[in-house]
BADO-393878 format. One record per residue: x, y, z of N, C-alpha, C in turn. Coordinates in steps of 0.02 Angstrom, whole numbers, padded with zeros to 5 digits, always signed. Atoms other than C-alpha are relative to their C-alpha. Layout:
REM BADO-393878
XYZXYZXYZ
...
This chain:
REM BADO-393878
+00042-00060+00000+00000+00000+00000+00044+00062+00000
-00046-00059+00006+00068+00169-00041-00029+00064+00041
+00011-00040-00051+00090+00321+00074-00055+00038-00020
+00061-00037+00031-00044+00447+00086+00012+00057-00046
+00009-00063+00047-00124+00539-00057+00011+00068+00012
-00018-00061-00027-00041+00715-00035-00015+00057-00078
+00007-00027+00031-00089+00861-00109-00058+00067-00006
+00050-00026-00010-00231+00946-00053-00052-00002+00071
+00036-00020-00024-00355+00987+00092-00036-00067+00009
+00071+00036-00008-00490+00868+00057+00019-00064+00026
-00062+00036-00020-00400+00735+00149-00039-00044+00053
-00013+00048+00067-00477+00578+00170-00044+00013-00054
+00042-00019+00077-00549+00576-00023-00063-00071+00003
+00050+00036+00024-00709+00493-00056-00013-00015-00055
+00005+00002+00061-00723+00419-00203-00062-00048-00020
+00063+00030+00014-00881+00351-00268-00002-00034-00088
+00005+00052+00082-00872+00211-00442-00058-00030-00018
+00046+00047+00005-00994+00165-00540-00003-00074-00008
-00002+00064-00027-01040+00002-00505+00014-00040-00079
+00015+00027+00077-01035-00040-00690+00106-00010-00042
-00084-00008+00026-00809+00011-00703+00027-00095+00010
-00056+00045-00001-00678-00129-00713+00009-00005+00094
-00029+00015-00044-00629-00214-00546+00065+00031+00021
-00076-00032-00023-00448-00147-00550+00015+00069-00007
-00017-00072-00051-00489+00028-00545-00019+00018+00055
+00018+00003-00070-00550+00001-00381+00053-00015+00033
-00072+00021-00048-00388-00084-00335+00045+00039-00010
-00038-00075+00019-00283+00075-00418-00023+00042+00061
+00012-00062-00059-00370+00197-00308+00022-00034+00080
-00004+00037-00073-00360+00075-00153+00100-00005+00016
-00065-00001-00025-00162+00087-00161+00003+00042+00054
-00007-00066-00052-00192+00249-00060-00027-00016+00061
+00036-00012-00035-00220+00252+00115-00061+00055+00028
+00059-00057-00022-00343+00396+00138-00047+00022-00057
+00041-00020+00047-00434+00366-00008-00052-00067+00040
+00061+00057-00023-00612+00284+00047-00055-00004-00073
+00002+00034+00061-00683+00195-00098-00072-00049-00017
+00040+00022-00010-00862+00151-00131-00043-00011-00063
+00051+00009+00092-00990+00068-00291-00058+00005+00013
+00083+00024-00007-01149+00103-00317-00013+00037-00087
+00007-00020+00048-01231+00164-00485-00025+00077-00017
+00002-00069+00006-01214+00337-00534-00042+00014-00073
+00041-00013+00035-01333+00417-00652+00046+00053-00059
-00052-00052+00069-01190+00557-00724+00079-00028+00011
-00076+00001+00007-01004+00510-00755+00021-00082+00020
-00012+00076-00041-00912+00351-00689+00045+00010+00053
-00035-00011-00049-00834+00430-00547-00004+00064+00026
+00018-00044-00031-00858+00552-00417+00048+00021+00053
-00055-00004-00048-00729+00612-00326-00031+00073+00070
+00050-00047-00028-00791+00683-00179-00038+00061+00000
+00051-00043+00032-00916+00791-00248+00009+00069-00022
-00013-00048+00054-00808+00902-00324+00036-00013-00067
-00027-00006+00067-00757+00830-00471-00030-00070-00007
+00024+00024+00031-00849+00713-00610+00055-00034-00043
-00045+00000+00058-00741+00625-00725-00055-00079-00047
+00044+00031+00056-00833+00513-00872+00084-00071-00041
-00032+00036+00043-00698+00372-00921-00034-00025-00063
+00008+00046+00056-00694+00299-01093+00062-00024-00043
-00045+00023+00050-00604+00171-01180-00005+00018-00089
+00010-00030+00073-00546+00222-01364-00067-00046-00041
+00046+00054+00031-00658+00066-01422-00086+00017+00027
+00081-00009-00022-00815+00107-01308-00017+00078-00039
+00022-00056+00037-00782+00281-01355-00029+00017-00073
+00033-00010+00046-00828+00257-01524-00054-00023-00017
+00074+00060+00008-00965+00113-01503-00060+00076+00022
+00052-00060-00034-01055+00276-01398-00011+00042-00052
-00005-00020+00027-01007+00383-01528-00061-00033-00072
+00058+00015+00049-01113+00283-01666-00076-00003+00024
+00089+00013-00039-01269+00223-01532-00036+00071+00018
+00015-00076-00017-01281+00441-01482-00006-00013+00048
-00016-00026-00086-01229+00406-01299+00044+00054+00019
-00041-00012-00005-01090+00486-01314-00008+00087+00029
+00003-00086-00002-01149+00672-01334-00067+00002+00041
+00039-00012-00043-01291+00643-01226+00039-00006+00087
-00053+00014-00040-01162+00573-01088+00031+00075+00035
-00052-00080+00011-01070+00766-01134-00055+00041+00026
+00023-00070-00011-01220+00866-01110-00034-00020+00108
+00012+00000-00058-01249+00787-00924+00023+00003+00048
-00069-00014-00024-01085+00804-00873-00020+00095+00001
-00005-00071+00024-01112+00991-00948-00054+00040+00058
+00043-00033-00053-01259+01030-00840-00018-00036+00073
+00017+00014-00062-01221+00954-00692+00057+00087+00032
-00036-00056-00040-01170+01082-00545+00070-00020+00030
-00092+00009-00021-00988+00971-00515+00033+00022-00056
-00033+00008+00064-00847+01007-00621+00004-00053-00040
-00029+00044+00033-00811+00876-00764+00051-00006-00041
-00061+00030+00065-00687+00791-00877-00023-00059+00007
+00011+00065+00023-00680+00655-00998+00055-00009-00004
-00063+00022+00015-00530+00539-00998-00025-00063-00056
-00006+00047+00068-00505+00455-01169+00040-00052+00018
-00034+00031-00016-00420+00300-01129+00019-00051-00041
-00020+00064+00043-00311+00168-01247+00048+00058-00045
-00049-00034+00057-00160+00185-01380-00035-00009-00048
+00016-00016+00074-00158+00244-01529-00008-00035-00049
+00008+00041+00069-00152+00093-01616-00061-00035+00001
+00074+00003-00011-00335+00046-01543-00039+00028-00064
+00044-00023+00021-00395+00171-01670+00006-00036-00072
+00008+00022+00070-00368+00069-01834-00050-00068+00015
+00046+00034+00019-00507-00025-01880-00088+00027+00038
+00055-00006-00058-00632+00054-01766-00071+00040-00046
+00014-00052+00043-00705+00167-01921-00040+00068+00005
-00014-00057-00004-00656+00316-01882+00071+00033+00002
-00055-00045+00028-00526+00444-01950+00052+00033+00074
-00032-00054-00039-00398+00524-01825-00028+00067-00002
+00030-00048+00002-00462+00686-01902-00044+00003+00041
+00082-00012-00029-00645+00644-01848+00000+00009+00055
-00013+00009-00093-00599+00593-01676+00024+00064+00036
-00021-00068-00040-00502+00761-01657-00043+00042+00019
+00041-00054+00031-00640+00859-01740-00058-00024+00074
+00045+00011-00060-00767+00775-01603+00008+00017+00074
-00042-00027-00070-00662+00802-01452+00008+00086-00004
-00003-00074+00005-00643+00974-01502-00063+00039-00003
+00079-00015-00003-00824+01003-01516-00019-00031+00058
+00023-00020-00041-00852+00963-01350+00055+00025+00066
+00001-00053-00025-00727+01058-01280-00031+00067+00010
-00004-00035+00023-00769+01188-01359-00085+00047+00003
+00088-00007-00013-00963+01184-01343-00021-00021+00058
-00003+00018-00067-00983+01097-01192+00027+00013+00077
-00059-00016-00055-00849+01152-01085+00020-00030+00036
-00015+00052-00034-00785+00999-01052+00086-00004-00015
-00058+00025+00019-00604+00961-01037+00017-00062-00030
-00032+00080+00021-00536+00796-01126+00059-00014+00005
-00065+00026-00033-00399+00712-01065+00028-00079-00040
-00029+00080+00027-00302+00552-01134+00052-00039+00040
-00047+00020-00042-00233+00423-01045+00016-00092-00037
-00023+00078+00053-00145+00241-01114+00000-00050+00033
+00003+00055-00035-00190+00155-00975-00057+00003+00054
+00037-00011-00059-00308+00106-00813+00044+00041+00047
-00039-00013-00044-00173+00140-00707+00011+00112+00002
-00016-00100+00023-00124+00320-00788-00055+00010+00021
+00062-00028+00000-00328+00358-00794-00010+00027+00067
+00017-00018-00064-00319+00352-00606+00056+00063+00042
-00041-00066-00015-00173+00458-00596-00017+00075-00024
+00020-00089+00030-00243+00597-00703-00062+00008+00029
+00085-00031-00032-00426+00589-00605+00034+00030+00078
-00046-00022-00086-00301+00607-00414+00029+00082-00030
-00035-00085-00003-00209+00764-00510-00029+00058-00014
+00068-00059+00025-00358+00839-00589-00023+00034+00062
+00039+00014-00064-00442+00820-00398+00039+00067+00016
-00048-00029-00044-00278+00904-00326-00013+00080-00031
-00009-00075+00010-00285+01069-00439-00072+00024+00001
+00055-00022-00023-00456+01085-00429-00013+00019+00069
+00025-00042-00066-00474+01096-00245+00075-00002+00008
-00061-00055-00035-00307+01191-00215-00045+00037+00023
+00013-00043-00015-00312+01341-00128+00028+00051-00046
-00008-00053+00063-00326+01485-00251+00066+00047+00044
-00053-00057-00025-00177+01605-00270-00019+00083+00023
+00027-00066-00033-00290+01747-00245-00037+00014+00070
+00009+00009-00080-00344+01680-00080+00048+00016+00053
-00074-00007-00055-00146+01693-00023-00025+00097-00014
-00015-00083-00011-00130+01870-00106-00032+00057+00014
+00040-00046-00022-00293+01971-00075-00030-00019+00093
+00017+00015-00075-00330+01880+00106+00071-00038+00045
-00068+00033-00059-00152+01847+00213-00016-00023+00027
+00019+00047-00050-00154+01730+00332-00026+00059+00073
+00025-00062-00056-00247+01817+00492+00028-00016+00085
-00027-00007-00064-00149+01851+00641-00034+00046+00057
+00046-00035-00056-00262+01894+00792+00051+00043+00063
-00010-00071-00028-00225+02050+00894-00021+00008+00061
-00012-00023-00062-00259+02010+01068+00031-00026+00042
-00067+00003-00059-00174+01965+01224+00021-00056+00016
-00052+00072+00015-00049+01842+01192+00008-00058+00064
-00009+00026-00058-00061+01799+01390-00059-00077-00014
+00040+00064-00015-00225+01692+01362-00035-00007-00079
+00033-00001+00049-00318+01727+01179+00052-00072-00041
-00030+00047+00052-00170+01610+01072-00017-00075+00033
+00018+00074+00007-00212+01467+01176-00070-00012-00007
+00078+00025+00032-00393+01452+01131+00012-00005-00041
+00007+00007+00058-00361+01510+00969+00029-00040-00027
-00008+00044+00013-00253+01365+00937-00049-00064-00010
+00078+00041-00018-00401+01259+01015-00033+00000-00061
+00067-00010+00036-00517+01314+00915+00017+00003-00086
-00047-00001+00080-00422+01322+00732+00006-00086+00005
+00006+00062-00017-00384+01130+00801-00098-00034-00002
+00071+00065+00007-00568+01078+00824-00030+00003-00078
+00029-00001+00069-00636+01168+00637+00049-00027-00027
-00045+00041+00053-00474+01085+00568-00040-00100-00011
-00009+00062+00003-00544+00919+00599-00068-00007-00063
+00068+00002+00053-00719+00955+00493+00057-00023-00083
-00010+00020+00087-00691+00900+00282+00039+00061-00035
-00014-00047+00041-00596+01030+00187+00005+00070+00035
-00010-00056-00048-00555+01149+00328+00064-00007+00036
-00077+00008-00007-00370+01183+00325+00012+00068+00069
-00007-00036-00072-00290+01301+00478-00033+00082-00038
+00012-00068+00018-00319+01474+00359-00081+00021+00028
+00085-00020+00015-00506+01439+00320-00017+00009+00065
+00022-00009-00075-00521+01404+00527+00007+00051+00031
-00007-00059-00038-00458+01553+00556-00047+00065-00022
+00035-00049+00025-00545+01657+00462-00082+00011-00005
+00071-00012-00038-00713+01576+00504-00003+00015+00076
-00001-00014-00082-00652+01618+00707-00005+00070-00024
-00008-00057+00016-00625+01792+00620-00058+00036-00009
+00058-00005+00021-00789+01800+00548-00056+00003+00050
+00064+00010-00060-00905+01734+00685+00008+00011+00082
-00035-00008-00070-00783+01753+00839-00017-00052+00048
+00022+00041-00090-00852+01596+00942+00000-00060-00056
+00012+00048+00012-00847+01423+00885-00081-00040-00007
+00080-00008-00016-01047+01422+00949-00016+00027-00071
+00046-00027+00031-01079+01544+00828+00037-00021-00072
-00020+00020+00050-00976+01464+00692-00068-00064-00028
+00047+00046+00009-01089+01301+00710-00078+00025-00006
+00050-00015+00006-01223+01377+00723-00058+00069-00071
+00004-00020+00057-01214+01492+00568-00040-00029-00052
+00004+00037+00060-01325+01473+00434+00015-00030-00058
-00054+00022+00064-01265+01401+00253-00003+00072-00022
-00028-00077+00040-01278+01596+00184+00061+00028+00042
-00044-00064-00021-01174+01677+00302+00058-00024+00018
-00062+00053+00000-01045+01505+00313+00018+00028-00074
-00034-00016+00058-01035+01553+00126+00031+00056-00011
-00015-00041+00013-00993+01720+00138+00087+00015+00019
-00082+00014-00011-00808+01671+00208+00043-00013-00052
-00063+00015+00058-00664+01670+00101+00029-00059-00004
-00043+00051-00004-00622+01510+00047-00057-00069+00029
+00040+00063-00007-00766+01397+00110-00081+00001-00042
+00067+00011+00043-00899+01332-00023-00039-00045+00015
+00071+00029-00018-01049+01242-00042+00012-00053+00050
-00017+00049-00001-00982+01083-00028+00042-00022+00090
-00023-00014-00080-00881+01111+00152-00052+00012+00053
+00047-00025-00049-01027+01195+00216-00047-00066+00018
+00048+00053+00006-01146+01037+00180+00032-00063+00042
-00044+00033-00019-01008+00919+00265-00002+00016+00076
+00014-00035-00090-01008+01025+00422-00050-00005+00035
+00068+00028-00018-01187+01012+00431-00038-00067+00031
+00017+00046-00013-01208+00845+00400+00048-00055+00063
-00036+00024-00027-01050+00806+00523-00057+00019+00088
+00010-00046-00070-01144+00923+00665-00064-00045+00028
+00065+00020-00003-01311+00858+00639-00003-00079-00005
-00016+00084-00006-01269+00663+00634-00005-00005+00080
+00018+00022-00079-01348+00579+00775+00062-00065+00017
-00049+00064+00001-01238+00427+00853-00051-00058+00026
């Protein structure tokens, strides 16, 4: 088993397959310890990475079987109007595409039409193994922390009396660190925001959103962490 997935915040990753993928991309993702890894049948994409990112595998061969039956661009437009991000990863070599009948051209010309219209990224990968590496790096730059988060909001250094305020505020940066996607900045800046841990939890989802740096998706996590009976 290989060390943990590094790279990002969202830390462990949920990953949700449709129940319909290959057996051994289940065992790809499962190298990672802090990836948690679950099938059931998804209605958009074939993978869900915790619910911020969609990705739609296809082999070069399925890709074109879809391509003649008109799954393919129906597939594109549900990806297109869902509210996660997506990408499609094209998957297989190049020498897959002879006999399949279809042109290199065509294939470009199609991929480029739904970039282009869709606003879908397409991605290529020559293997299962790769596929799962480019859905983990996609994951990672997607939920970074934006560079305009460093340069228009500095990290926030509180301003009172160093005798007793830093050890709470450690505390308390420590307990919102433990919620989903709540790194030490964002904790600080919701203690900044609401000034009490009380009134952090107790915040509605508008005025959790109005913080720099925490979206839908965090807020709904917090909720459902707070509000979970045992």
């Amino acid at each position: 088993m290989k060390d943990f997935l590094k790279g990002s915040k969202f830390y462990p990753l949920e990953i949700v397959i449709d129940d319909r993928e290959p057996d051994a991309m289940l065992e790809y993702l499962l190298f990672y310890k802090n990836i948690i890894v679950r099938k059931e049948r998804l209605l958009v994409g074939d993978f869900r990475l915790d619910s911020e990112l969609l990705v739609e595998r296809k082999s070069i061969s399925d890709f074109c079987i879809s391509l003649k039956d008109g799954r393919f661009f129906k597939q594109a437009a549900k990806l297109s109007n869902s509210n996660i991000p997506a990408c499609i990863i094209i998957e297989g070599r190049k020498n897959v595409l002879k006999g399949i009948g279809f042109s290199k051209n065509a294939l470009q010309a199609i991929l480029l039409s739904v970039s282009l219209i869709f606003k879908i990224p397409v991605l290529r990968s020559k293997s299962q193994e790769e596929t799962v590496k480019i859905m983990l790096q996609s994951f990672r730059q997607l939920t970074k922390d934006r560079l305009a988060d460093y340069k228009f909001n500095p990290r926030w250094k509180p301003k009172f009396n160093r005798q007793k305020s830093d050890k709470f505020l450690k505390q308390k940066v420590h307990i919102l660190e433990g919620f989903p996607g709540i790194g030490a900045d964002k904790a600080e800046q919701l203690i900044k925001h609401f000034g009490s841990l009380q009134h952090v939890f107790n915040a509605p989802e508008s005025e959790l959103l109005k913080v720099v740096g925490i979206g839908k998706s965090t807020v709904e996590k917090m909720k459902m962490i707070l509000n979970e009976s045992s």
